[in-house]
C-alpha positions, 0 to 999 in steps of 0.5 A, a space after each residue: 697087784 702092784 707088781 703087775 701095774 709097774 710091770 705094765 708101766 714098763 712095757 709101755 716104757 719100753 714099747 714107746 723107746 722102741 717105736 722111737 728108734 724105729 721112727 728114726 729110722 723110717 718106721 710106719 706111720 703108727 710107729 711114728 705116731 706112737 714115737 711122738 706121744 712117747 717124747 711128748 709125755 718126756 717132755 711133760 715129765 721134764 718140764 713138770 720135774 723142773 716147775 716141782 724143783 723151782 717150788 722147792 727151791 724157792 722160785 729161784 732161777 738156778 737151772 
């Protein structure tokens, strides 16, 4: 079961990262769409990696 569910979580990964490319290079309209849910969801990962690595660290502005 859990094979399945990561397997499903990388065709999507991977479905995203192509409409993305795709969207770079004039894709249709749902390509384009689904391009800018795939960078909004990094982007939400990236910024909720750095609040969780600031916690850690004490609050400090390291970056």
């Amino acid at each position: 079961m859990t094979f399945l569910v990561l397997l499903g979580v990388l065709v999507l990964v991977v479905g995203g990262c192509v409409c993305v490319w795709w969207a770079a290079r004039g894709g249709p309209r749902w390509a384009r769409a689904v391009a800018t849910v795939t960078l909004a969801a990094g982007e939400l990962v990236r910024r909720s990696e750095k609040n969780g690595r600031r916690r850690r660290d004490g609050g400090g502005d390291g970056d």
